[in-house]
Backbone as ProteinMPNN parsed JSONL, in Angstrom:
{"seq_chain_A": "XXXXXXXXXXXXXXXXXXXXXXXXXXXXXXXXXXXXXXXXXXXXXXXXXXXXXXXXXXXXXXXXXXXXXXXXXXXXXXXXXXXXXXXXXXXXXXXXXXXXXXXXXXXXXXXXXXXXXXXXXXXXXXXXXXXXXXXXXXXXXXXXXXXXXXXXXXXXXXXXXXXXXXXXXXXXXXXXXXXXXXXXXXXXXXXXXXXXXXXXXXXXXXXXXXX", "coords_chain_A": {"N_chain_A": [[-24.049, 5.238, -10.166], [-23.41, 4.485, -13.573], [-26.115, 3.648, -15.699], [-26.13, 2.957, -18.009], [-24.584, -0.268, -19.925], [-21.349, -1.174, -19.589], [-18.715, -1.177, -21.818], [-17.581, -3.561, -24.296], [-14.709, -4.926, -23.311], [-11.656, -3.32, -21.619], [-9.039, -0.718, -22.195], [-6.269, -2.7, -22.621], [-3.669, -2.312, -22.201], [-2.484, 0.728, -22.732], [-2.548, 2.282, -26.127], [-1.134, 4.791, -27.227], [0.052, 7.766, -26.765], [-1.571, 9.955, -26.154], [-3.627, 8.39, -25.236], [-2.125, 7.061, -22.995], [-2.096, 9.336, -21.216], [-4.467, 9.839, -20.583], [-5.519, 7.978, -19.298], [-3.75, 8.044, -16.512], [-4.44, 10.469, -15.915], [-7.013, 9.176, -15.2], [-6.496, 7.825, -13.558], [-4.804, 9.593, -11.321], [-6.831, 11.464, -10.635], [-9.233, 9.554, -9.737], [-7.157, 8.677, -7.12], [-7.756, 11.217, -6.14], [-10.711, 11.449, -5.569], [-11.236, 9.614, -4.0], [-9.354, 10.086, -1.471], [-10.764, 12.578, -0.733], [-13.257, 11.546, -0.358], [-13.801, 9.588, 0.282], [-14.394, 5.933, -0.332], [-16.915, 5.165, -0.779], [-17.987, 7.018, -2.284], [-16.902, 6.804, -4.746], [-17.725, 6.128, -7.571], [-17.81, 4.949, -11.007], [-19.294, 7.222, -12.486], [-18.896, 9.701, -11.116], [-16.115, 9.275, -11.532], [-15.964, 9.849, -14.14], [-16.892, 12.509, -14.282], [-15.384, 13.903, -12.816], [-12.506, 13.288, -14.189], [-14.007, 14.084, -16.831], [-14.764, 13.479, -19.011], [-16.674, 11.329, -21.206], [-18.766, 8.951, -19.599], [-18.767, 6.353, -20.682], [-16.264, 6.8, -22.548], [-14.529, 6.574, -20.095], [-15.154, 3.742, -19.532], [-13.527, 2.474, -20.951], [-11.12, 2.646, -20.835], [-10.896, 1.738, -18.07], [-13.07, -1.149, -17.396], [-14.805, -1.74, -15.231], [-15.466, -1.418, -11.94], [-13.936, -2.468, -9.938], [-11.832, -2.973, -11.284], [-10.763, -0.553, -11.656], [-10.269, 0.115, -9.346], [-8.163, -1.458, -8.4], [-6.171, -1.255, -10.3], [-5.802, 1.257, -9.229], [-4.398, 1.095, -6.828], [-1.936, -0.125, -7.596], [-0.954, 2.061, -8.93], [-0.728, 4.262, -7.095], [0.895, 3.303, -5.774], [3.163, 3.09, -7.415], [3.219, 5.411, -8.28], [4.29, 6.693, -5.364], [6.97, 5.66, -5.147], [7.164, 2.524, -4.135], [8.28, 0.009, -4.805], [11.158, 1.192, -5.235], [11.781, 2.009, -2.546], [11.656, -0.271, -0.754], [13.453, -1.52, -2.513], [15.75, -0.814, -0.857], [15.795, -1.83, 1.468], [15.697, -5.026, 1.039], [18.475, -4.983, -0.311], [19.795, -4.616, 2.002], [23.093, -5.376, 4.208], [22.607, -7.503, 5.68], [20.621, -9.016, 7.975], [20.021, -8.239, 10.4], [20.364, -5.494, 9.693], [18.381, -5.234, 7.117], [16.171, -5.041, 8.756], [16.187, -2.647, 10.338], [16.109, -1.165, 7.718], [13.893, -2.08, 6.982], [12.161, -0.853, 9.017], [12.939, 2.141, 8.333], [11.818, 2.334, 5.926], [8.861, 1.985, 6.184], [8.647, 4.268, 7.451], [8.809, 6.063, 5.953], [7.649, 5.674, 3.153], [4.622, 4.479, 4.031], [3.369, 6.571, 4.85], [2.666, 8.066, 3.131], [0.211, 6.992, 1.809], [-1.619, 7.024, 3.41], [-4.217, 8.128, 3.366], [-5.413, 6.757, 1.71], [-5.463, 4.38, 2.054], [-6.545, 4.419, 4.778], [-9.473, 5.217, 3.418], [-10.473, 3.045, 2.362], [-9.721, 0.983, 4.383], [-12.239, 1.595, 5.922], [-14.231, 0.901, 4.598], [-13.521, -1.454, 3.668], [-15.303, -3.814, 5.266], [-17.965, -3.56, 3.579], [-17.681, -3.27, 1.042], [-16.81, -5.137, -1.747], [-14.593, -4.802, -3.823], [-12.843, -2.926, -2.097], [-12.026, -5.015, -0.21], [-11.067, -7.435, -1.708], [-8.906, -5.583, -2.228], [-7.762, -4.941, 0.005], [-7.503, -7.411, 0.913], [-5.443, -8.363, -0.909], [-2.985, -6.133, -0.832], [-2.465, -6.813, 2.106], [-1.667, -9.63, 2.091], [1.029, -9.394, 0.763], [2.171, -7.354, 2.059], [2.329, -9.245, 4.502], [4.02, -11.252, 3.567], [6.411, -9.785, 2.726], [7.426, -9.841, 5.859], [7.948, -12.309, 6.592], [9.756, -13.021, 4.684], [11.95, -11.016, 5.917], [12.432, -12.581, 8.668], [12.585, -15.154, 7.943], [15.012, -14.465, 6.842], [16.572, -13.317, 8.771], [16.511, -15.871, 10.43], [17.926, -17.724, 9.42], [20.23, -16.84, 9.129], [20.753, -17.113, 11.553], [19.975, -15.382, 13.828], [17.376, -15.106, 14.703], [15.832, -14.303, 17.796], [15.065, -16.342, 20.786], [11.841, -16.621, 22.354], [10.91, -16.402, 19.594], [9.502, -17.327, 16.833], [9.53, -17.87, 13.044], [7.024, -17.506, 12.168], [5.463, -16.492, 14.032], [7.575, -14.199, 14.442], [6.958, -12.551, 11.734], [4.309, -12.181, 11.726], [4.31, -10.306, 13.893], [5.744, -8.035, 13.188], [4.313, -8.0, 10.411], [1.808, -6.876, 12.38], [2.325, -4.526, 12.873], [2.375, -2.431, 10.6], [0.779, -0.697, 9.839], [-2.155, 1.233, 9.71], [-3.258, 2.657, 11.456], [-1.628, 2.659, 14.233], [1.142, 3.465, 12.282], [-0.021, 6.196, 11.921], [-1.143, 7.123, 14.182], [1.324, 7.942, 15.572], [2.161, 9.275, 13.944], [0.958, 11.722, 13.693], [-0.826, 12.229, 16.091], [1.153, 11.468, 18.25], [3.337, 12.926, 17.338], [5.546, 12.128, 16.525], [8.094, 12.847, 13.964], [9.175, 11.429, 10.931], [11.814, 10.684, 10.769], [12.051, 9.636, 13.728], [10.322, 7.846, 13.697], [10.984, 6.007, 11.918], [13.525, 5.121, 13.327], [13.169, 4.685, 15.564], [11.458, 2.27, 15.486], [12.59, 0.983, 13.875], [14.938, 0.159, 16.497], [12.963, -1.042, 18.299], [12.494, -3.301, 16.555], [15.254, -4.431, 16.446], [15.912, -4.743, 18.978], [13.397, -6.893, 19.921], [13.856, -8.769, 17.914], [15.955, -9.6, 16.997], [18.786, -11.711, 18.053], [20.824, -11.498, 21.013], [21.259, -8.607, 21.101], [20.98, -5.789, 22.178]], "CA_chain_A": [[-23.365, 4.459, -11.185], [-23.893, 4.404, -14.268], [-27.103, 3.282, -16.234], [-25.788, 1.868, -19.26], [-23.404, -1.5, -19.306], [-19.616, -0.704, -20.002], [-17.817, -1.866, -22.889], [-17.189, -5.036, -23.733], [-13.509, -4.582, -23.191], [-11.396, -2.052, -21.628], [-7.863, -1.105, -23.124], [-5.39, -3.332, -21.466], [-2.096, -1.362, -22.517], [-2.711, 2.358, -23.665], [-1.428, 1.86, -27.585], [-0.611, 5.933, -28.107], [0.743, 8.614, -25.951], [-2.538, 10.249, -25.416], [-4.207, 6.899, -24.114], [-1.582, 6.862, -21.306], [-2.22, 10.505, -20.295], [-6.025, 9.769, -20.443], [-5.418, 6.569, -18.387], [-2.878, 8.568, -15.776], [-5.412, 11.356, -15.286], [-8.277, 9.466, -14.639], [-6.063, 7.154, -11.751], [-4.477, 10.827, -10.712], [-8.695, 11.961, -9.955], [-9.726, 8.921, -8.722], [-6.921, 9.102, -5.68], [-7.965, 12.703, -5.299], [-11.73, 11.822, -5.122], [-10.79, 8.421, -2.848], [-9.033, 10.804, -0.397], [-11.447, 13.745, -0.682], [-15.047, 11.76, -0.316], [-13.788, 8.366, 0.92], [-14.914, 4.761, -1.494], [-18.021, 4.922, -0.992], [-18.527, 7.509, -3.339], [-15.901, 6.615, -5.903], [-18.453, 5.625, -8.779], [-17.439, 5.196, -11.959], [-19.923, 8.404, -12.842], [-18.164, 10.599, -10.315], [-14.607, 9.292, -11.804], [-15.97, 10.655, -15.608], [-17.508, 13.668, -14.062], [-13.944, 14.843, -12.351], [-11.475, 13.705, -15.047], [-14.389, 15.123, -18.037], [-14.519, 11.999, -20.064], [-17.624, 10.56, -20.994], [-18.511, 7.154, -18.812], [-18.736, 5.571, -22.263], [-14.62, 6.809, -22.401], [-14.114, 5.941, -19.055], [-15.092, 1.984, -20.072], [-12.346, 2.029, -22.769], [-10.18, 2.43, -19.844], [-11.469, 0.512, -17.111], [-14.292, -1.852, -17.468], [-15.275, -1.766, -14.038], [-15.076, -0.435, -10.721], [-13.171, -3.225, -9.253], [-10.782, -2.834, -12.099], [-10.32, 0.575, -11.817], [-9.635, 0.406, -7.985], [-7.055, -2.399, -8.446], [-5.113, -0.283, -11.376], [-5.532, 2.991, -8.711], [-3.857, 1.147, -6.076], [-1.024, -0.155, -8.42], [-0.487, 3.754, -9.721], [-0.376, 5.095, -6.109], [2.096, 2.253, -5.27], [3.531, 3.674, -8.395], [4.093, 7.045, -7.861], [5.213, 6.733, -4.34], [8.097, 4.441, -4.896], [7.437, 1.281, -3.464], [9.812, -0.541, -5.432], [12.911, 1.582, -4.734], [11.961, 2.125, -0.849], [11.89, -1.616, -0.756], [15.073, -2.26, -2.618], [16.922, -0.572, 0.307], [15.423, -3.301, 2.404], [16.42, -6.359, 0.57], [19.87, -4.891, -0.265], [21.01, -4.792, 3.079], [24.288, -6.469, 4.208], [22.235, -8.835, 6.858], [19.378, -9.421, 8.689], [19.991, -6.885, 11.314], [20.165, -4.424, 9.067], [17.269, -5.406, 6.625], [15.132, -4.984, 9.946], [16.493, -1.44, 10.336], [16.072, -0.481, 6.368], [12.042, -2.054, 6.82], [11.512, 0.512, 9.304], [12.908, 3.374, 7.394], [10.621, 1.884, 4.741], [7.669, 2.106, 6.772], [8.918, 5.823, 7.636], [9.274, 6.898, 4.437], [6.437, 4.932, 2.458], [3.465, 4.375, 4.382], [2.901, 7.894, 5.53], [1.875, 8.773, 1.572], [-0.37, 6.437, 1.564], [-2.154, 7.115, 4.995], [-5.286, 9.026, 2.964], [-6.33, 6.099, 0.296], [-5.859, 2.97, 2.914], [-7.769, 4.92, 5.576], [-10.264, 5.189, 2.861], [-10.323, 1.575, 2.182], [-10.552, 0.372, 5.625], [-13.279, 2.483, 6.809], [-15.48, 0.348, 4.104], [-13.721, -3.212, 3.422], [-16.581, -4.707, 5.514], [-19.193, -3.761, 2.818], [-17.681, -2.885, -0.628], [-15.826, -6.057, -2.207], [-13.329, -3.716, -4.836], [-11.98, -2.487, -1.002], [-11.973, -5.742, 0.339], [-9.839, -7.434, -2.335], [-7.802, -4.705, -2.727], [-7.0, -5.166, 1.672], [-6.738, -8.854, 1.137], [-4.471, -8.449, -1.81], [-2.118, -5.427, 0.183], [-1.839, -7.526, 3.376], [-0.931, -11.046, 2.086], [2.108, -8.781, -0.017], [3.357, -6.939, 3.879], [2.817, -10.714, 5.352], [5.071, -12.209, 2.624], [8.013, -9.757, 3.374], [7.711, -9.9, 6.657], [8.199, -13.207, 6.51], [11.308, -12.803, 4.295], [12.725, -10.706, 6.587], [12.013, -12.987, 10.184], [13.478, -16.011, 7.288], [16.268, -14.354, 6.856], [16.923, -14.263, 10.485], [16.665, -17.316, 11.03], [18.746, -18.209, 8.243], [21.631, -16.415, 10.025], [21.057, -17.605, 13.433], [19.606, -14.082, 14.647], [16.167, -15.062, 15.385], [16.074, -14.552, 18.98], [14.005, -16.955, 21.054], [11.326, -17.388, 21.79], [10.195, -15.777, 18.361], [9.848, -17.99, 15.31], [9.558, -17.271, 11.556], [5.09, -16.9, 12.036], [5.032, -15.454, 15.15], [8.22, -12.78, 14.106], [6.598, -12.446, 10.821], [2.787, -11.722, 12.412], [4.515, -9.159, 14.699], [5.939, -7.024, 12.286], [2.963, -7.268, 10.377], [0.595, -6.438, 12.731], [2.65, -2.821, 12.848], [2.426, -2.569, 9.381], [-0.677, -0.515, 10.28], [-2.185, 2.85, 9.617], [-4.116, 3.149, 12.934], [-0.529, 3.142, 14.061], [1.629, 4.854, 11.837], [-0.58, 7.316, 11.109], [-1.498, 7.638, 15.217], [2.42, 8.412, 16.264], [3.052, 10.841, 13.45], [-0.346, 12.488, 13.803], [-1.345, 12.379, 17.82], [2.072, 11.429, 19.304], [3.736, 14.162, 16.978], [6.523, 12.149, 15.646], [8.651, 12.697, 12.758], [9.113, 10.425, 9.708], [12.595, 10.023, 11.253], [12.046, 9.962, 14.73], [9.392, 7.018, 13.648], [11.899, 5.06, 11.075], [14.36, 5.354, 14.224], [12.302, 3.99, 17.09], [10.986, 1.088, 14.988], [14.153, -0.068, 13.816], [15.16, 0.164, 17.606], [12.259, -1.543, 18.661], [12.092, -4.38, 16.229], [16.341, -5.379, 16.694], [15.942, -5.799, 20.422], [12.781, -7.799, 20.083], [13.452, -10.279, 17.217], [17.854, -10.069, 16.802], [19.626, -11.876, 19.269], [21.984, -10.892, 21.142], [20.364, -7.362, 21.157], [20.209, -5.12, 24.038]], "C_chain_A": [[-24.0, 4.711, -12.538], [-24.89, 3.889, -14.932], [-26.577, 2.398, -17.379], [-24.093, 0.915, -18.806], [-21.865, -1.041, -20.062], [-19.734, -1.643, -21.237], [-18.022, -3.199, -23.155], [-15.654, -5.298, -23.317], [-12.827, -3.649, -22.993], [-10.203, -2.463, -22.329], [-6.853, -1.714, -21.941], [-4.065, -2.561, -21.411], [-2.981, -0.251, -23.626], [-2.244, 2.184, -25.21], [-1.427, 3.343, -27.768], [-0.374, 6.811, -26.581], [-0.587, 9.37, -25.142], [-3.784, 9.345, -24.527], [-3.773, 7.48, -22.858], [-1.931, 8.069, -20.592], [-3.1, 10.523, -20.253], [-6.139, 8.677, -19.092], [-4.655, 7.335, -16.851], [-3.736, 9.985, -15.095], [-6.411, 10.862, -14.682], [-7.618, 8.254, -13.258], [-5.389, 8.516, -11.052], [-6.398, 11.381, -10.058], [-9.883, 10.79, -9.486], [-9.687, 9.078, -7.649], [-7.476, 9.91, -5.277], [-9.72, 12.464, -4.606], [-12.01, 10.496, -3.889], [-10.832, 9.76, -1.618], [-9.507, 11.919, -0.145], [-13.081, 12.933, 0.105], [-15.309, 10.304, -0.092], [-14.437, 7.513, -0.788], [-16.103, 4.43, -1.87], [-18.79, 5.709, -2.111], [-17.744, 7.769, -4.123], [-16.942, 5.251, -6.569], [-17.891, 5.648, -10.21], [-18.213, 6.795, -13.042], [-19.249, 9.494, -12.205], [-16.458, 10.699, -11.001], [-14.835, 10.427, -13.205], [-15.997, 11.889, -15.116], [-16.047, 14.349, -14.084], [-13.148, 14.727, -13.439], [-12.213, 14.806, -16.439], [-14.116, 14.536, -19.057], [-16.152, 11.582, -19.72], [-17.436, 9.053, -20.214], [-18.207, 6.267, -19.777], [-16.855, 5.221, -22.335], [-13.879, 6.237, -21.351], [-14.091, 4.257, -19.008], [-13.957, 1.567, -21.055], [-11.122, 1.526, -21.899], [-10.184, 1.113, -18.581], [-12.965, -0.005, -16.9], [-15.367, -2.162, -16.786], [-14.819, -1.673, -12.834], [-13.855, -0.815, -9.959], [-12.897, -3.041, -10.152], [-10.303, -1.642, -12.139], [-9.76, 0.941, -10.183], [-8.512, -0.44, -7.725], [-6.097, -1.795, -9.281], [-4.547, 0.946, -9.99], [-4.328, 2.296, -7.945], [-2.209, 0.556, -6.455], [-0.54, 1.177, -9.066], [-0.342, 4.269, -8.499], [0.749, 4.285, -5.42], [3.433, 2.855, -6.341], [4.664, 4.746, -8.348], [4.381, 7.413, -6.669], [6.566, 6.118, -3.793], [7.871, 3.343, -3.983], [8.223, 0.471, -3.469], [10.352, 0.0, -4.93], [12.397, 1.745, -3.351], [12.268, 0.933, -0.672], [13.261, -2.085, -1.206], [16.063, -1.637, -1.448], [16.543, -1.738, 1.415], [16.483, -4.737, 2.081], [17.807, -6.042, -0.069], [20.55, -4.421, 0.481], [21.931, -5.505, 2.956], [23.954, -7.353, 4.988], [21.379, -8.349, 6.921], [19.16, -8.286, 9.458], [19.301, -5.862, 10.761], [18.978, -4.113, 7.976], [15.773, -5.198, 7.531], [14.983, -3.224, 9.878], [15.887, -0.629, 9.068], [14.332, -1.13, 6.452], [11.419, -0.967, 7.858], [11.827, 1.776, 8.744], [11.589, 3.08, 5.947], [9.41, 2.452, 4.982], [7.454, 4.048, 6.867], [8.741, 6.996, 6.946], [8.13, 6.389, 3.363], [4.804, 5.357, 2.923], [2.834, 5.803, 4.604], [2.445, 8.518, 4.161], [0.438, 8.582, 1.572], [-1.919, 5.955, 2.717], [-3.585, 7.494, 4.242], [-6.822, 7.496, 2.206], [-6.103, 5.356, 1.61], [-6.202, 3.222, 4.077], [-9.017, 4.43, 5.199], [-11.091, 3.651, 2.416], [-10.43, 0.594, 3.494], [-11.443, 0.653, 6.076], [-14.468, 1.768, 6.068], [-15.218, -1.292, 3.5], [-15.1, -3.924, 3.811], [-18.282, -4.964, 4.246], [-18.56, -4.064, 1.4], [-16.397, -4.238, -0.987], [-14.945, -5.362, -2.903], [-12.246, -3.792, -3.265], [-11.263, -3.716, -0.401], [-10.802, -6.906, -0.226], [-8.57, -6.453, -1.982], [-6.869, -5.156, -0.892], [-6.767, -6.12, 1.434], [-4.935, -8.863, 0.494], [-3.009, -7.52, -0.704], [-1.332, -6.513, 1.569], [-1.326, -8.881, 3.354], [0.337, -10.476, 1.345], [2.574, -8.493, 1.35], [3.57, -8.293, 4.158], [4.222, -11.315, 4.786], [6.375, -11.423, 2.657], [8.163, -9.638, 4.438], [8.218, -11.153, 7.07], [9.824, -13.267, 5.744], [12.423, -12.478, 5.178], [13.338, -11.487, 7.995], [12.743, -14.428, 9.378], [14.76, -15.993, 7.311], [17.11, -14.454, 8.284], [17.526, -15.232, 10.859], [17.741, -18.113, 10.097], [20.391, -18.151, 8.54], [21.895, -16.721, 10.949], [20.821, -16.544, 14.162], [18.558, -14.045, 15.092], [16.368, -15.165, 16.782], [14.843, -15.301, 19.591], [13.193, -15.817, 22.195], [10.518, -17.214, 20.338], [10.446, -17.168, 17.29], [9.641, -17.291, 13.841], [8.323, -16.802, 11.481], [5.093, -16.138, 12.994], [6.273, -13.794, 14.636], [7.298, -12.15, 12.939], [5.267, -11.65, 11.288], [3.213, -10.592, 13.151], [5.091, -8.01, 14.041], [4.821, -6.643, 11.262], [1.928, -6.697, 10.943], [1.11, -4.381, 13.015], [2.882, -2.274, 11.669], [0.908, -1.65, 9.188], [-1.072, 0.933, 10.005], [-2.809, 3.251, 10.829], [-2.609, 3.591, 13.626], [0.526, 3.879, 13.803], [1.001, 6.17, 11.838], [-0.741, 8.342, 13.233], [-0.132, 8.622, 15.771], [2.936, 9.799, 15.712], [2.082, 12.026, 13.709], [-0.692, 13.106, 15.368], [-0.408, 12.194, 18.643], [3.213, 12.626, 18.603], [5.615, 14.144, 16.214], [7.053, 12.467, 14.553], [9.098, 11.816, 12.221], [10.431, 9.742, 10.248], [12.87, 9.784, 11.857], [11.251, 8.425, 14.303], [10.479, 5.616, 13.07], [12.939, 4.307, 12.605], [13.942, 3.917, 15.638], [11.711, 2.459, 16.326], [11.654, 0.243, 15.221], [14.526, -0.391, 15.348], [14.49, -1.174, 17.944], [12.214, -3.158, 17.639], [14.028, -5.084, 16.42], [16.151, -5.751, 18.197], [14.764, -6.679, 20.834], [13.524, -8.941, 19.582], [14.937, -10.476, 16.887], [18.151, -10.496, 17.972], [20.4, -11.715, 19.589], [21.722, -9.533, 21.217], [19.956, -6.626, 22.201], [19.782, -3.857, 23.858]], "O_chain_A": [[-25.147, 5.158, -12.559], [-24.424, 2.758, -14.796], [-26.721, 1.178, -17.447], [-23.138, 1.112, -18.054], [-21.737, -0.581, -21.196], [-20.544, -2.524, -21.526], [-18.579, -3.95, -22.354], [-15.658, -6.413, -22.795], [-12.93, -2.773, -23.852], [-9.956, -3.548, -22.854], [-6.706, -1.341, -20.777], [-3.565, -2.293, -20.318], [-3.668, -0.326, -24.644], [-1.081, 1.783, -25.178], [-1.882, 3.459, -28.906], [-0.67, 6.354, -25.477], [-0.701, 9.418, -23.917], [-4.509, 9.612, -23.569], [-4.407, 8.078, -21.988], [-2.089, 7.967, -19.376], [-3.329, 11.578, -19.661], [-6.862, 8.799, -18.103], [-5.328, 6.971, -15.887], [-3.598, 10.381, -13.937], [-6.953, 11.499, -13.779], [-8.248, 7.97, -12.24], [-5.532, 8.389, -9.836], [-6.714, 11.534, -8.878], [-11.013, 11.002, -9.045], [-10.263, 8.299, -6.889], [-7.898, 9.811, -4.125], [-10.086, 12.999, -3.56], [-12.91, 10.544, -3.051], [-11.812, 10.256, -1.063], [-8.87, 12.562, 0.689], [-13.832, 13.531, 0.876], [-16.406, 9.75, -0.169], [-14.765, 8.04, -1.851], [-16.462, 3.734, -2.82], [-19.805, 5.345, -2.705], [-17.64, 8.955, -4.432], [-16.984, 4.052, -6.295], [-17.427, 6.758, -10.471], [-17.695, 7.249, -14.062], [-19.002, 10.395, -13.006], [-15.747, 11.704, -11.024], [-14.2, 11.468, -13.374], [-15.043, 12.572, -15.487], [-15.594, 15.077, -14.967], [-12.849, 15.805, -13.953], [-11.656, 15.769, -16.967], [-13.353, 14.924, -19.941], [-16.728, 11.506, -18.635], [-16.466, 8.295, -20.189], [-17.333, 5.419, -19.603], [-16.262, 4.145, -22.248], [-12.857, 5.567, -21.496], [-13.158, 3.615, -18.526], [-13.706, 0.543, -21.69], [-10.403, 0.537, -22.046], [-9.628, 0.028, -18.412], [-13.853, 0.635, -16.337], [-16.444, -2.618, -17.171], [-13.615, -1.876, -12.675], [-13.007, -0.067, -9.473], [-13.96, -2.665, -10.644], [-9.232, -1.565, -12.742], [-8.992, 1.863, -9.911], [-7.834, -0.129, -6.746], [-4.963, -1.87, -8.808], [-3.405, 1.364, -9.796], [-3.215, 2.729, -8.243], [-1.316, 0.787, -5.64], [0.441, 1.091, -9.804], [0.51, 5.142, -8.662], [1.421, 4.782, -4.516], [4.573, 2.994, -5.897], [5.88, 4.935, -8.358], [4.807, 8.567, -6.618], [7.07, 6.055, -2.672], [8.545, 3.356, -2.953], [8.88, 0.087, -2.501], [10.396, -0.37, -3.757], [13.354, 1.186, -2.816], [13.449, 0.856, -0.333], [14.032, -2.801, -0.566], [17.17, -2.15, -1.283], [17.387, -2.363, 2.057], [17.486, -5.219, 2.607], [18.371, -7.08, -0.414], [21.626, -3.877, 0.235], [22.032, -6.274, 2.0], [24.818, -8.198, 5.219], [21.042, -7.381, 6.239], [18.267, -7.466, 9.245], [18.196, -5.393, 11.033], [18.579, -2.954, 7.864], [14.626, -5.203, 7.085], [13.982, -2.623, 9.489], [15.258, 0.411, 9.259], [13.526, -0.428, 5.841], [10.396, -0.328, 7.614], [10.889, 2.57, 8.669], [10.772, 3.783, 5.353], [8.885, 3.269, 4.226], [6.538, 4.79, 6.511], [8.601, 8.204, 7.134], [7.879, 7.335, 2.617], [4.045, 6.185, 2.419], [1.618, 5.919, 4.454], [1.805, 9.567, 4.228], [-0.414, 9.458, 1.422], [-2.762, 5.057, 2.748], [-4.396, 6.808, 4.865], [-8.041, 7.328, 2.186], [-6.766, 5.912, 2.485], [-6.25, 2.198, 4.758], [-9.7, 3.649, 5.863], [-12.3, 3.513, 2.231], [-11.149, -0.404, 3.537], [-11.761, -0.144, 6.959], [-15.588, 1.846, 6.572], [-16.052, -2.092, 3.076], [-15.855, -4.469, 3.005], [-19.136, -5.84, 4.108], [-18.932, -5.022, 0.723], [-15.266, -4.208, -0.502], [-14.02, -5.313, -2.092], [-11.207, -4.449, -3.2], [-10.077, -3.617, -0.087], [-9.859, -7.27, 0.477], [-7.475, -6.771, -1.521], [-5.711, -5.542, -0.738], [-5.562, -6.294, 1.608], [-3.845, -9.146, 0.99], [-2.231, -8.158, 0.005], [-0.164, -6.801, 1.83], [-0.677, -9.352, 4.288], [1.045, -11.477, 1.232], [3.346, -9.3, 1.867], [4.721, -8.729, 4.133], [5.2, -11.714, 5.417], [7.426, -12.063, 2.629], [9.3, -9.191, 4.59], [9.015, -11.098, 8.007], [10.857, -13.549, 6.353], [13.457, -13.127, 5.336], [14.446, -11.183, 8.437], [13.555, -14.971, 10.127], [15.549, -16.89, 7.606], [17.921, -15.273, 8.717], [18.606, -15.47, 11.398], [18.209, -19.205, 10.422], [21.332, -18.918, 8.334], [23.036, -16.727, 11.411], [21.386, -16.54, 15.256], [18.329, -13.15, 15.905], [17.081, -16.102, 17.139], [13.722, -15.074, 19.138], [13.586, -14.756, 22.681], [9.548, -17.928, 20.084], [11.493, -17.795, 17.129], [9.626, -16.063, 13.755], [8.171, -15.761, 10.842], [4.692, -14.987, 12.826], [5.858, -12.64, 14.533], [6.825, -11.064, 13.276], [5.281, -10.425, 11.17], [2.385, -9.683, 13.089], [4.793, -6.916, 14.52], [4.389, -5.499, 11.117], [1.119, -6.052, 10.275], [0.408, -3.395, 13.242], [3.796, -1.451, 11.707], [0.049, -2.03, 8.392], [-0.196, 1.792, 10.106], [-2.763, 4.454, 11.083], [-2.343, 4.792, 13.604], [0.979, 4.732, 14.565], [1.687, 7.187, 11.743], [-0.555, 9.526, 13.514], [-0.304, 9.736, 16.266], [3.545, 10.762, 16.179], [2.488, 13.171, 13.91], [-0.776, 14.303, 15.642], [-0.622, 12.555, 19.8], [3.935, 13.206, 19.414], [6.409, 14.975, 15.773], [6.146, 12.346, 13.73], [9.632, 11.042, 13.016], [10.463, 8.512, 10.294], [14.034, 9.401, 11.74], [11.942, 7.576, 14.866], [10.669, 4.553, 13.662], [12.978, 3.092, 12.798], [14.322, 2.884, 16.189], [11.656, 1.524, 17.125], [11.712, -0.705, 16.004], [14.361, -1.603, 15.488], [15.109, -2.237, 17.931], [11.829, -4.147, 18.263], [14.074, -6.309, 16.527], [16.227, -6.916, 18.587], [14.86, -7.255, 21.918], [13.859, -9.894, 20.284], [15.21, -11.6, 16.465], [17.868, -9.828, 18.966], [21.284, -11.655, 18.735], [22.738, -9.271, 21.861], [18.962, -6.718, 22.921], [19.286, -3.233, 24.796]]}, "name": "protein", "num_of_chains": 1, "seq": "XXXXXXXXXXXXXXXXXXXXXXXXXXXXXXXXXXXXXXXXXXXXXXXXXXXXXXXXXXXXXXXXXXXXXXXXXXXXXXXXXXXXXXXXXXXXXXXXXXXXXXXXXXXXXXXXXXXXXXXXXXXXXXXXXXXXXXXXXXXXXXXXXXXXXXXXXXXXXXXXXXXXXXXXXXXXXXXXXXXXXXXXXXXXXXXXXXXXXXXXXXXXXXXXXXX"}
């Protein structure tokens, strides 16, 4: 880490064009050195080194470590579409089908993102930055899984004996990279072979009527 104390303030909004592409490079060579050398050695000295910014510059930006790993994971959420994968979710025509469009989600999403939240579980237990950052991530999946297992029920499709926590908890708990990452990786699925079987798998658990 660095020796001397950051800033007293980083910049909260870039104010000029070359800000943002200073700001956009050094969360572009964070991910890379995240998913190259794991969190443990994502220092704010290592971030200057790779983008080639004094640490001094690097404080202008982000003030500290945990601020700069909370921005990354907001810029890799970013640039993998989370938003728009998600709006195909919640602009289904029902419940059913909002089940169906969260596993294409999963299909199509998570599998980007397999490198950095590896990286991030492998050291929650020690490094607080990671540990936030997992809390923060997993009370966001809980809360639409919950939407979705609401909506359900909202329609009269929850099938028993499932309720709104227990459906909700069961879709999150596959919400998982040990998981995803195991079927496409070691069982040899494809992205749509995975989307497919989900969806499958989660209407004849939690829709009723569902065979």
């Amino acid at each position: 880490m660095c020796k001397a104390g950051p800033v007293s303030r980083s910049i909260e909004q870039p104010l000029n064009a070359r800000s943002r592409r200073t700001r956009q490079a050094i969360l572009a060579a964070t991910r890379a050195l995240l998913e190259e050398r794991g969190l443990d050695a994502l220092t704010m000295a290592a971030v200057a080194e790779r983008v080639g910014v004094s640490r001094r510059g690097l404080y202008l930006h982000f003030a500290s470590r945990g601020e700069l790993v909370t921005a990354l994971f907001d810029y890799v959420a970013g640039v993998e579409g989370l938003e728009r994968s998600l709006e195909h979710v919640w602009a289904a025509p029902d419940s059913p089908a909002a089940l169906t469009e969260w596993a294409r989600h999963l299909a199509r999403y998570h599998p980007n993102v397999l490198a950095v939240d590896r990286a991030v579980q492998q050291v929650r237990t020690h490094d607080p930055d990671a540990r936030r950052h997992s809390e923060r991530a997993s009370a966001a999946q809980l809360a639409n899984c919950r939407r979705l297992t609401r909506w359900l029920a909202e329609e009269g499709r929850l099938a028993e004996p499932w309720t709104e926590e227990s459906g909700a908890a069961l879709l999150w708990s596959l919400v998982s990279s040990e998981v995803i990452g195991g079927l496409l990786e070691e069982q040899g699925w494809s992205r749509e072979e995975l989307g497919e079987r989900l969806a499958l798998l989660y209407r004849r658990t939690l829709v009723a009527g569902t065979r």
